[in-house]
Backbone as JSON Lines, residues from 0, in Angstrom:
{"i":0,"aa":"X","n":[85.43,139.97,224.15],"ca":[84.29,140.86,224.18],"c":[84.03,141.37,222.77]}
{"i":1,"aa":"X","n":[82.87,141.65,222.36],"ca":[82.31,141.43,221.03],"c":[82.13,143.16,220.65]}
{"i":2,"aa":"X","n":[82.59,144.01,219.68],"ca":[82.57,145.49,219.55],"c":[81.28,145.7,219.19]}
{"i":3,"aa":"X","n":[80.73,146.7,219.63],"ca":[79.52,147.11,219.24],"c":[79.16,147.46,217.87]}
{"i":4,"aa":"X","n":[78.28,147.3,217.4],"ca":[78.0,147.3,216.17],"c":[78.34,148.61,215.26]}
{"i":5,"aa":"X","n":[77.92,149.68,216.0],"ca":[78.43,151.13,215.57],"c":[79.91,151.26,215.3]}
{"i":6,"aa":"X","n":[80.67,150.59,216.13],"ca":[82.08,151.1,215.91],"c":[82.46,149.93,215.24]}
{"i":7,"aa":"X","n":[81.62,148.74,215.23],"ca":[82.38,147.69,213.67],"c":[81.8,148.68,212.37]}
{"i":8,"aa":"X","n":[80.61,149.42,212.39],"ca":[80.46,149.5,210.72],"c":[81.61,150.46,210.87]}
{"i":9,"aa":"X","n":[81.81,151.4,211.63],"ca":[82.87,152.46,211.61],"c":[83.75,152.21,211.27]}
{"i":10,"aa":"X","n":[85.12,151.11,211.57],"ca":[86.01,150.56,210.99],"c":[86.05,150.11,209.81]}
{"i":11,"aa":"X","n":[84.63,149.31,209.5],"ca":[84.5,149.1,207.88],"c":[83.88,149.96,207.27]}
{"i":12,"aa":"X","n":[83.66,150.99,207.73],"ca":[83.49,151.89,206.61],"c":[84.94,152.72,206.28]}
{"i":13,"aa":"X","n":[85.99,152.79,207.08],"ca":[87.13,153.54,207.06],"c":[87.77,152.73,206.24]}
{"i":14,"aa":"X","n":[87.82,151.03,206.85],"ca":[89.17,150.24,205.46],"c":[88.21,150.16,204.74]}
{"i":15,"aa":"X","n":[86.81,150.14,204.02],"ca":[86.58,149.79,202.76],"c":[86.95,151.23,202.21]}
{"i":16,"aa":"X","n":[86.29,152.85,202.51],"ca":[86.67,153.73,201.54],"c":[87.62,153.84,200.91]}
{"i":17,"aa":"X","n":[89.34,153.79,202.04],"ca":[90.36,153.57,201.68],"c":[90.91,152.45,200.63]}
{"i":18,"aa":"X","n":[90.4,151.48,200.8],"ca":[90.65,150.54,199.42],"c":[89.92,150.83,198.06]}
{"i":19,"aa":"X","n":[88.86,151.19,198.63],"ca":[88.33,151.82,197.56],"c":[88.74,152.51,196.56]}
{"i":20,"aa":"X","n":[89.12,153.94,197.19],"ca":[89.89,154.79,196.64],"c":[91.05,154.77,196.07]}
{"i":21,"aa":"X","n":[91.81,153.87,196.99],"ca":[93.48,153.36,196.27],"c":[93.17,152.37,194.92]}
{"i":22,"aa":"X","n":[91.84,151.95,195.09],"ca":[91.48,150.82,193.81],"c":[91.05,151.44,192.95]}
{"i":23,"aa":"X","n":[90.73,152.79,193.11],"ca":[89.5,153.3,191.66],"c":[91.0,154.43,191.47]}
{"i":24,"aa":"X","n":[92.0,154.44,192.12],"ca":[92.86,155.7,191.53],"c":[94.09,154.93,190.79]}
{"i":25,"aa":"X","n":[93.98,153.4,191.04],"ca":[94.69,152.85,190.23],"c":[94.31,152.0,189.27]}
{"i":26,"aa":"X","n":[92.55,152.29,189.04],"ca":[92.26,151.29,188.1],"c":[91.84,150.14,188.39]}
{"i":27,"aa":"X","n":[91.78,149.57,189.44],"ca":[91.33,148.34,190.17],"c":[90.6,148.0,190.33]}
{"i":28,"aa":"X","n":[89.44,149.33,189.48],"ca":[88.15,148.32,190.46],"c":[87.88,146.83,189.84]}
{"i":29,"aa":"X","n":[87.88,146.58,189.17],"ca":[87.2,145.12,188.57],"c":[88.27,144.26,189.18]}
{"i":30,"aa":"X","n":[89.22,144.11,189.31],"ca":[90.16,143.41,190.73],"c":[89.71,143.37,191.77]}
{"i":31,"aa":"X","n":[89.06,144.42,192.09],"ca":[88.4,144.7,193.71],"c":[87.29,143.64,193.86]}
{"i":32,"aa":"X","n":[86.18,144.18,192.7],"ca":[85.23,143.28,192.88],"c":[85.18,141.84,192.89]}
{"i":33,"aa":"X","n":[86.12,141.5,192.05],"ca":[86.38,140.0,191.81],"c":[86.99,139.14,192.85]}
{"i":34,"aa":"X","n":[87.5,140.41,194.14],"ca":[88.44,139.81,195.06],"c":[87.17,139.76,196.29]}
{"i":35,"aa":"X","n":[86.21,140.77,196.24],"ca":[85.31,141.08,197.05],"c":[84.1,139.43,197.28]}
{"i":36,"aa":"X","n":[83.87,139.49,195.46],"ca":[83.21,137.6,195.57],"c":[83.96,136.52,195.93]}
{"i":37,"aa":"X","n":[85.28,136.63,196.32],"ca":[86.3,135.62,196.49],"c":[86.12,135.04,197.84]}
{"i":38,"aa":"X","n":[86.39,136.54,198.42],"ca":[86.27,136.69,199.8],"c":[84.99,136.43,200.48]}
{"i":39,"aa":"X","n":[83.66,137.11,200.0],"ca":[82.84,136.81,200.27],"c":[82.09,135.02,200.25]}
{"i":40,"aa":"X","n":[82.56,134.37,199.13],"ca":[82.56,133.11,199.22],"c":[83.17,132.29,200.3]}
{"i":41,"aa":"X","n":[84.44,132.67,200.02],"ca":[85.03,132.03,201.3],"c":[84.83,132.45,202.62]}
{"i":42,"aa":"X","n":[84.0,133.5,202.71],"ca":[83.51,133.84,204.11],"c":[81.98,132.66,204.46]}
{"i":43,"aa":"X","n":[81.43,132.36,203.24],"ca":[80.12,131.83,203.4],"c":[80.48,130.53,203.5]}
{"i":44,"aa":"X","n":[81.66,129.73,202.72],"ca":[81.68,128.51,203.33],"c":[82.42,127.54,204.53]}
{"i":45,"aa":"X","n":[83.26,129.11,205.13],"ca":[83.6,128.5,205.76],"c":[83.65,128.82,207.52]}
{"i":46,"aa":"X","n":[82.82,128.13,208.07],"ca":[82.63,128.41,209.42],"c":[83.95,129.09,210.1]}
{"i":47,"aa":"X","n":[84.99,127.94,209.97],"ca":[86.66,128.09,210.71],"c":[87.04,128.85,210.36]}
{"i":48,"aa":"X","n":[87.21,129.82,208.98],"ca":[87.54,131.09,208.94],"c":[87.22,132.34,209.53]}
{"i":49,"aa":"X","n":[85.45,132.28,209.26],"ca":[84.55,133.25,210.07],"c":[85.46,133.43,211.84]}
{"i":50,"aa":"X","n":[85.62,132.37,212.57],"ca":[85.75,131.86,213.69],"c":[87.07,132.46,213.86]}
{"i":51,"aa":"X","n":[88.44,132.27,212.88],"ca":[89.16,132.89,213.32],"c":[89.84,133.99,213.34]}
{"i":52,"aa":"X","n":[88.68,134.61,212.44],"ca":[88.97,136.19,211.88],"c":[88.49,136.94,213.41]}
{"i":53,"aa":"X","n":[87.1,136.21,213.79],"ca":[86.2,136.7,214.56],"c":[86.9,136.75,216.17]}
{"i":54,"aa":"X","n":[87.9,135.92,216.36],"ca":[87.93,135.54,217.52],"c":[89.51,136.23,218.54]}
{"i":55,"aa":"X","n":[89.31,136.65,219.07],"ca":[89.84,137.88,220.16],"c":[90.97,136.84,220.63]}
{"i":56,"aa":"X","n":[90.81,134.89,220.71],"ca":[91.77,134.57,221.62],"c":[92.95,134.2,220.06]}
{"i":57,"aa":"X","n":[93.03,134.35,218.87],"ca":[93.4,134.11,218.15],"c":[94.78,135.19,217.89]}
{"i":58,"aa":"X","n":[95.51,134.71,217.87],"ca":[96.8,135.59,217.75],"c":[97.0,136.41,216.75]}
{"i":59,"aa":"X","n":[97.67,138.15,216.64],"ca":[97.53,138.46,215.33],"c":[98.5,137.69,214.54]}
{"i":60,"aa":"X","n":[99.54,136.88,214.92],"ca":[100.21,136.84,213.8],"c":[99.38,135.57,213.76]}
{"i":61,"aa":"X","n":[99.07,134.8,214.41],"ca":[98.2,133.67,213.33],"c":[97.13,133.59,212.22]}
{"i":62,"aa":"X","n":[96.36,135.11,212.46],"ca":[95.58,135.42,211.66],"c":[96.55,136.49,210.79]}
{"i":63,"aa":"X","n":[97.48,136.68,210.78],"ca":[98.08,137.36,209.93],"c":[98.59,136.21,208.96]}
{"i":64,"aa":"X","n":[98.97,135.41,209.13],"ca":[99.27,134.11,208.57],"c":[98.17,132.79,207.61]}
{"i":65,"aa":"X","n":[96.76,133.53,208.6],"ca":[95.8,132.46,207.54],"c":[95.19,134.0,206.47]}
{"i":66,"aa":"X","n":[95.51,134.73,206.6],"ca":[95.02,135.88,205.22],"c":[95.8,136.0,204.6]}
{"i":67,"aa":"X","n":[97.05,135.82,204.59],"ca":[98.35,135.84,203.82],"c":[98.28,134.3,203.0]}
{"i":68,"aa":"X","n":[97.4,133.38,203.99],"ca":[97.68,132.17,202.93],"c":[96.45,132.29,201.95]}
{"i":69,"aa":"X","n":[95.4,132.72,202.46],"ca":[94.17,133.0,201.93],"c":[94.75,134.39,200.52]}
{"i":70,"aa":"X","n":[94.99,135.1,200.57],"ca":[95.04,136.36,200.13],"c":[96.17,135.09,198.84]}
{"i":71,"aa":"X","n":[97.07,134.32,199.08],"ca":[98.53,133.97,198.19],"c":[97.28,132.87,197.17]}
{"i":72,"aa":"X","n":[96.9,131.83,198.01],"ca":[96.39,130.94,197.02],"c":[94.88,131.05,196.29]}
{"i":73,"aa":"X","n":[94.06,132.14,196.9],"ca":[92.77,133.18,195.88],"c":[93.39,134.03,194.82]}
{"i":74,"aa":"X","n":[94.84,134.2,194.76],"ca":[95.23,134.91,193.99],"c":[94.77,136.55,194.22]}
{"i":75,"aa":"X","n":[94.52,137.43,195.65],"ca":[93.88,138.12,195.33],"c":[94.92,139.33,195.12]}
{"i":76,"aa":"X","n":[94.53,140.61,194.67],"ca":[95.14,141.89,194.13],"c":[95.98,142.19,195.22]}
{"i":77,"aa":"X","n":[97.14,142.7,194.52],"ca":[97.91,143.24,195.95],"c":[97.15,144.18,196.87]}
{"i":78,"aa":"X","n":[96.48,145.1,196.48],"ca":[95.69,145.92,197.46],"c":[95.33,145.62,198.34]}
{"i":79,"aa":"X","n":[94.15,144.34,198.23],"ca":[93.35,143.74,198.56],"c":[93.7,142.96,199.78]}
{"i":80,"aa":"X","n":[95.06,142.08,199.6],"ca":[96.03,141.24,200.52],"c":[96.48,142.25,201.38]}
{"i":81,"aa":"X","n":[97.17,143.43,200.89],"ca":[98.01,144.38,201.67],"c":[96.97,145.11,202.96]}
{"i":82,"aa":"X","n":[95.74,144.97,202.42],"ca":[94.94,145.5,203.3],"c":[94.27,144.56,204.64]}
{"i":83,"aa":"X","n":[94.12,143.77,204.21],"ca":[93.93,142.23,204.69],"c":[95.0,142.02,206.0]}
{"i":84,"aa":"X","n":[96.39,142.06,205.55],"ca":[97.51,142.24,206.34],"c":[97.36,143.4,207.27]}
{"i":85,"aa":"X","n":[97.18,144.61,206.62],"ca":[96.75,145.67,207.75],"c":[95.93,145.11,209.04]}
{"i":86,"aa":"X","n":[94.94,144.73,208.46],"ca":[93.92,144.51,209.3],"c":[93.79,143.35,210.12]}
{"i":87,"aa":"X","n":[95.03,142.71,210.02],"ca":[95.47,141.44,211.09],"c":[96.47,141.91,211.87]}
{"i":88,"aa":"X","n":[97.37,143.17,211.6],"ca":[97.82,143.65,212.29],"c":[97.6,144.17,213.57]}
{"i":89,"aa":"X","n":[95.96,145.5,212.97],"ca":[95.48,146.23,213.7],"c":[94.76,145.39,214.34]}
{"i":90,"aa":"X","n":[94.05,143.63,214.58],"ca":[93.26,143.1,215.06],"c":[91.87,144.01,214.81]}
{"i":91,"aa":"X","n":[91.41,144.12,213.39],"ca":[90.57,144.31,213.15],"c":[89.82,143.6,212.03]}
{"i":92,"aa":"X","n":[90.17,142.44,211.71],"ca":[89.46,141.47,211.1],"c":[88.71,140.75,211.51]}
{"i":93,"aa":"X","n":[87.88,141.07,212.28],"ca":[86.41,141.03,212.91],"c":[85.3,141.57,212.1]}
{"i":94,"aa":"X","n":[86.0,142.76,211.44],"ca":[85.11,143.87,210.82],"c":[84.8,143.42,209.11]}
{"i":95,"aa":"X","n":[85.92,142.32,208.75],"ca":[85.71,141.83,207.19],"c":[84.39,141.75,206.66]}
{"i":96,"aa":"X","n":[83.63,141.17,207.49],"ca":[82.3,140.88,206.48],"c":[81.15,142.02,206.31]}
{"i":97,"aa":"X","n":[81.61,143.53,207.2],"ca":[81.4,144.63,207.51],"c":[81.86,145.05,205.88]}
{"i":98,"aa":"X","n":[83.46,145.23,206.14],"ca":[84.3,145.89,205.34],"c":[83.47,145.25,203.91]}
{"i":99,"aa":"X","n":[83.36,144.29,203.37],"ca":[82.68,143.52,202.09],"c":[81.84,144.36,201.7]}
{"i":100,"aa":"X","n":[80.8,144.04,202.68],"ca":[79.43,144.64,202.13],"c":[79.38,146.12,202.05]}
{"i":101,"aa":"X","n":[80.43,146.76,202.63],"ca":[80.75,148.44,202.36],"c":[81.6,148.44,200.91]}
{"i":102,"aa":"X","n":[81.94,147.39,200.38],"ca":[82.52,147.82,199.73],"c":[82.02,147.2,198.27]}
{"i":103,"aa":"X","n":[81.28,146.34,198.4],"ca":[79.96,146.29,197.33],"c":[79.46,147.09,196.9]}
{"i":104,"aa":"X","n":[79.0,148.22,198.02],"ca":[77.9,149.0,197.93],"c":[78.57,149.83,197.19]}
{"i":105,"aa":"X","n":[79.58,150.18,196.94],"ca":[81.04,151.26,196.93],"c":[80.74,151.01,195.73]}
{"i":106,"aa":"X","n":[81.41,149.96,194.84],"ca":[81.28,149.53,193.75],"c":[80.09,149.72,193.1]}
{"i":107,"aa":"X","n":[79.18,149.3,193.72],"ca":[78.35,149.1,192.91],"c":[77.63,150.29,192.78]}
{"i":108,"aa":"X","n":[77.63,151.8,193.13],"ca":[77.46,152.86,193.54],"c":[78.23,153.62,192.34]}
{"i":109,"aa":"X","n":[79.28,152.88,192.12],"ca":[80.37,153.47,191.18],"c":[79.81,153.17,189.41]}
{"i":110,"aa":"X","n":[79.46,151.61,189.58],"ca":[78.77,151.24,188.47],"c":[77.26,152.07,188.29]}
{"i":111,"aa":"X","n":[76.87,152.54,189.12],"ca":[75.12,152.86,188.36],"c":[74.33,151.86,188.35]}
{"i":112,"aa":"X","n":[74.89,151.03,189.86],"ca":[73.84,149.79,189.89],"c":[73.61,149.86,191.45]}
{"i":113,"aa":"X","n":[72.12,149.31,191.1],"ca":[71.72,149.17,192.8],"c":[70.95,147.54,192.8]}
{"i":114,"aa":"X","n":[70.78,147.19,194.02],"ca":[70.81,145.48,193.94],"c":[69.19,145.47,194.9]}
{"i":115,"aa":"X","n":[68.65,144.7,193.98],"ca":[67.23,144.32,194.44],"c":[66.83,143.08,195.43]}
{"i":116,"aa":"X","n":[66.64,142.8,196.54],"ca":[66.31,141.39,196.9],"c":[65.12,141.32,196.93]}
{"i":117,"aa":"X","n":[65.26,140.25,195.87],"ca":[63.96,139.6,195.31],"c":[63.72,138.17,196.04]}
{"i":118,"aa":"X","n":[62.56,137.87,196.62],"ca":[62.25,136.76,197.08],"c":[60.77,135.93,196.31]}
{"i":119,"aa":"X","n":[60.58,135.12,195.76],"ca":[60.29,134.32,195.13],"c":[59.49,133.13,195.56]}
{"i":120,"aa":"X","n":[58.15,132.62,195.38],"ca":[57.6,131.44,195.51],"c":[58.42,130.05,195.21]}
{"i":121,"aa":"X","n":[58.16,130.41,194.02],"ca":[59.28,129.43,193.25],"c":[60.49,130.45,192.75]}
{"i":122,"aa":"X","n":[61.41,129.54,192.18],"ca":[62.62,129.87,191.36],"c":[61.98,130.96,189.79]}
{"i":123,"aa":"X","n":[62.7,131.58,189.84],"ca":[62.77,132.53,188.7],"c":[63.28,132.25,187.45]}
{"i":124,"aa":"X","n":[62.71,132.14,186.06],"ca":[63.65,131.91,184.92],"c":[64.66,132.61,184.73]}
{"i":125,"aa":"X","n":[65.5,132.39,183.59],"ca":[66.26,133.7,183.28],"c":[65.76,134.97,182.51]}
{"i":126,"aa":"X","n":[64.74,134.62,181.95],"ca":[63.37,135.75,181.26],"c":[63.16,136.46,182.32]}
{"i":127,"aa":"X","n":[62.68,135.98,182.99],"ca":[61.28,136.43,184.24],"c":[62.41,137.02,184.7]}
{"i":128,"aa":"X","n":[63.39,137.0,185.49],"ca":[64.77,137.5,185.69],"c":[65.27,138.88,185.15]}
{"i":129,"aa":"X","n":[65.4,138.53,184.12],"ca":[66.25,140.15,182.97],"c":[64.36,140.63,182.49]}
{"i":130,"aa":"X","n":[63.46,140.24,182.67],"ca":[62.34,141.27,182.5],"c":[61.96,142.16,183.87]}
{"i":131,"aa":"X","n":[61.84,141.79,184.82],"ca":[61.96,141.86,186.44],"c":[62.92,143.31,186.65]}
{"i":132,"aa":"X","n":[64.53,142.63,186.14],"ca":[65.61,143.38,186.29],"c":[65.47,144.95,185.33]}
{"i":133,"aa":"X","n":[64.75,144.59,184.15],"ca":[64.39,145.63,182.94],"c":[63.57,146.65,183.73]}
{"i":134,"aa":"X","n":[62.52,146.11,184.41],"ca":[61.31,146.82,185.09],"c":[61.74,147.43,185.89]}
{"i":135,"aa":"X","n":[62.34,146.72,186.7],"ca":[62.74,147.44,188.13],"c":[63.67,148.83,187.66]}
{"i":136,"aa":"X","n":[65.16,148.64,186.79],"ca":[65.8,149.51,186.45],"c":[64.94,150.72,185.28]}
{"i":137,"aa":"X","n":[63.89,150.19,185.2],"ca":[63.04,151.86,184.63],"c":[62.5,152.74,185.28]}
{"i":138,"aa":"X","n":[62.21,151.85,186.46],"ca":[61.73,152.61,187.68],"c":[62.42,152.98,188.54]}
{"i":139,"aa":"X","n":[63.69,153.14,188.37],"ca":[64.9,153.24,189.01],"c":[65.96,154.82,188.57]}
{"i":140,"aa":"X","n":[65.53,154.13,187.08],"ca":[66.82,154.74,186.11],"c":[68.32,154.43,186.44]}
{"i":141,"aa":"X","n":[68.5,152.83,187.46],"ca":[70.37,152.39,187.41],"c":[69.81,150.97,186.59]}
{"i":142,"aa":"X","n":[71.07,150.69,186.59],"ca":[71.34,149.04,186.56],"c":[70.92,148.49,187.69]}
{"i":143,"aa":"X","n":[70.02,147.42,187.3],"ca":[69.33,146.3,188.73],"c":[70.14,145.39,188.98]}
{"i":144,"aa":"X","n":[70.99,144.85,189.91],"ca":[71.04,143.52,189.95],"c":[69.78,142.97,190.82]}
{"i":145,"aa":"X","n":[70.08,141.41,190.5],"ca":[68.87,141.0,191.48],"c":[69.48,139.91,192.83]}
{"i":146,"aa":"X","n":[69.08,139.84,193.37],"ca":[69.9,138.81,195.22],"c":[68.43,138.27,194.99]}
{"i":147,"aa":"X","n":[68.41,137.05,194.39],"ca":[67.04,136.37,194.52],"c":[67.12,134.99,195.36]}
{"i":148,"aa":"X","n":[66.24,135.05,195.87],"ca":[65.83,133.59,196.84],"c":[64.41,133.07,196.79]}
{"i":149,"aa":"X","n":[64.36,131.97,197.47],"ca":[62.99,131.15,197.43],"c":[62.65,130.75,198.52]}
{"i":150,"aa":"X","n":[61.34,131.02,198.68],"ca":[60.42,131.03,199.67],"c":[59.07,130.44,199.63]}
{"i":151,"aa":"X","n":[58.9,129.33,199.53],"ca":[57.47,128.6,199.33],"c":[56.81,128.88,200.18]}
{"i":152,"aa":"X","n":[56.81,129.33,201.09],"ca":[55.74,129.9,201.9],"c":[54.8,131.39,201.4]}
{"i":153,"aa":"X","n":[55.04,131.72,200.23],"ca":[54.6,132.79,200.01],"c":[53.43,132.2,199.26]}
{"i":154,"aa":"X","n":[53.28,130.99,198.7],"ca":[52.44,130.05,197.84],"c":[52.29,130.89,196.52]}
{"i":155,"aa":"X","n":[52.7,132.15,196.38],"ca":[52.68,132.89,195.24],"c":[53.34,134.32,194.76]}
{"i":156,"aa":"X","n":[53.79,134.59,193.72],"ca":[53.99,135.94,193.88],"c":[55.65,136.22,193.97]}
{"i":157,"aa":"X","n":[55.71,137.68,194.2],"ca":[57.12,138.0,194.77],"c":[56.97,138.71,195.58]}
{"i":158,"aa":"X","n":[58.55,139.04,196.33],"ca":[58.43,139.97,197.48],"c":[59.88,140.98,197.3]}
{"i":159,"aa":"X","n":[59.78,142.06,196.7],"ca":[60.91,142.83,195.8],"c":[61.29,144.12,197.41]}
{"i":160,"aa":"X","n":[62.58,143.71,197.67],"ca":[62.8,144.85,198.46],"c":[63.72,145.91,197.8]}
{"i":161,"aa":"X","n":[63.79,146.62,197.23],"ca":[65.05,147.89,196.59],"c":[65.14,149.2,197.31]}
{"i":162,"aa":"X","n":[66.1,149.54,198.01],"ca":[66.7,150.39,198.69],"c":[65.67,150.3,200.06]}
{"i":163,"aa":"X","n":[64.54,151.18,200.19],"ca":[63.75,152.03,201.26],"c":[62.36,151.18,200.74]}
{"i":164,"aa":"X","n":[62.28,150.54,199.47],"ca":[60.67,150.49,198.89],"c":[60.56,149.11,198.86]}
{"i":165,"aa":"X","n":[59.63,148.29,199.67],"ca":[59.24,147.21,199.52],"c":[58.01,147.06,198.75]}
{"i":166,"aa":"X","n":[57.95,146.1,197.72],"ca":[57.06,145.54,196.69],"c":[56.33,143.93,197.19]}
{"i":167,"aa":"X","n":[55.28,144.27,197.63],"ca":[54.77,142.67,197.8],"c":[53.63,142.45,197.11]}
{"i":168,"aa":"X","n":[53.81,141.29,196.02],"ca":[52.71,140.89,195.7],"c":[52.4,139.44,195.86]}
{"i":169,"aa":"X","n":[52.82,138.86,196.83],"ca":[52.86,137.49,197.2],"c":[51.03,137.49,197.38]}
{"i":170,"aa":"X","n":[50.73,135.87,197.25],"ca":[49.77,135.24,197.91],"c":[49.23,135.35,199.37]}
{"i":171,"aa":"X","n":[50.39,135.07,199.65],"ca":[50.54,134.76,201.34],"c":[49.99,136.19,201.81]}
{"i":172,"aa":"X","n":[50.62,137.13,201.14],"ca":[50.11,138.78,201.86],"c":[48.9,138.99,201.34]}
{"i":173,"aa":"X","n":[48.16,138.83,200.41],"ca":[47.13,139.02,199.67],"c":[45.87,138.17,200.86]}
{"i":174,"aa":"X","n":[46.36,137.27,201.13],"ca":[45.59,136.41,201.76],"c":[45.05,136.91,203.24]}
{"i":175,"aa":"X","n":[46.67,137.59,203.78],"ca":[46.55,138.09,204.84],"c":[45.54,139.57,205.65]}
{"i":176,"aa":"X","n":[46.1,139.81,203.88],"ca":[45.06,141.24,204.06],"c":[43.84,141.14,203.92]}
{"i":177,"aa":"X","n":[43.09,139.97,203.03],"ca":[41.5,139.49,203.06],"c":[41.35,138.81,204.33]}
{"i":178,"aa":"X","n":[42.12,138.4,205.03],"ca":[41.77,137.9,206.45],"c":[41.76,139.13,207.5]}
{"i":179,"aa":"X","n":[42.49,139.89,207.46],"ca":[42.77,140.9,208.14],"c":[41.08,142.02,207.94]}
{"i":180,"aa":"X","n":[40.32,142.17,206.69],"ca":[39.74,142.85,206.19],"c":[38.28,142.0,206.73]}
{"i":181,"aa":"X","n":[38.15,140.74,206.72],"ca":[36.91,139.78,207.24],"c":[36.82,139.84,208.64]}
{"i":182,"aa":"X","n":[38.02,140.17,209.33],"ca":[37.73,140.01,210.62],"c":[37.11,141.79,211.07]}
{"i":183,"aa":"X","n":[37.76,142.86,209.9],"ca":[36.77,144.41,210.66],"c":[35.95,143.94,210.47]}
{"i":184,"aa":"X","n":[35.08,143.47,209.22],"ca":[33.83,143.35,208.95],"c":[33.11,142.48,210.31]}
{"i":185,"aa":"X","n":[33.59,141.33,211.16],"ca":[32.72,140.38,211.61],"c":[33.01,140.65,213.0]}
């Protein structure tokens, strides 16, 4: 049976603060983060992991056993592993890809950066990129990163989401709204 969504962010919000905190009182953060893209990678490529972090008929010590091998050959921070282990204990590594993205935000909260998803007609240079990133962070006053993707269906333009404020200046919406605007008229 699958936990409701409220009480998964709840759990990951409890083990990410806690690592958090044990990481920024010992200096860790840039360990953290580096362990955070590790993890997060290996969460994205691999189905069978997702599957057996996720899965209720999976034994804890077997999943205590594939994060221990995961955690030994990523090389990741003792924290990082030790917590990992916790959380195959408690059969709460369900909540990992929860716990991640709480703990991005953590970080990156810590840095004076907030992360833009930018969606794109085409691909973005690296100009158009760090000018984008320049703009956005003036209107901001943090550090931008950008989460950019591509979307040819927009036939033009971008589509900038940052925090609460969506930015669209795509084609596709431009188009929509002169269609939308011909049909009060007719």
């Amino acid at each position: 049976m699958a936990e409701p969504a409220s009480i998964s962010q709840g759990i990951a919000a409890r083990y990410a603060t806690a690592l958090f905190d044990l990481a920024k009182e010992a200096g860790a953060l840039p360990a953290l983060e580096a362990d955070i893209a590790t993890l997060e990678a290996a969460l994205d490529v691999s189905p069978e992991l997702r599957e057996v972090l996720a899965s209720p008929v999976v034994a804890r010590a077997e999943q205590g056993a594939v994060v221990a091998a995961i955690a030994d050959k990523a090389g990741l921070a003792g924290l990082t592993a030790n917590t990992l282990r916790l959380m195959a204990e408690r059969r709460r590594l369900f909540a990992l890809p929860q716990v991640l993205a709480k703990l991005s935000a953590l970080v990156a909260e810590e840095k004076g950066e907030v992360t833009a998803e930018v969606t794109a007609a085409t691909a973005l240079s690296a100009e158009q990129s760090q000018k984008l990133a320049e703009t956005l962070a003036a209107r901001v006053g943090k550090t931008v990163k950008l989460n950019t993707t591509v979307d040819e269906s927009l036939i033009g333009g971008l589509v900038v989401k940052l925090g609460s404020t969506m930015i669209d200046t795509s084609v596709r919406a431009k188009l929509a709204s002169l269609q939308n605007a011909m049909k009060e008229v007719g």
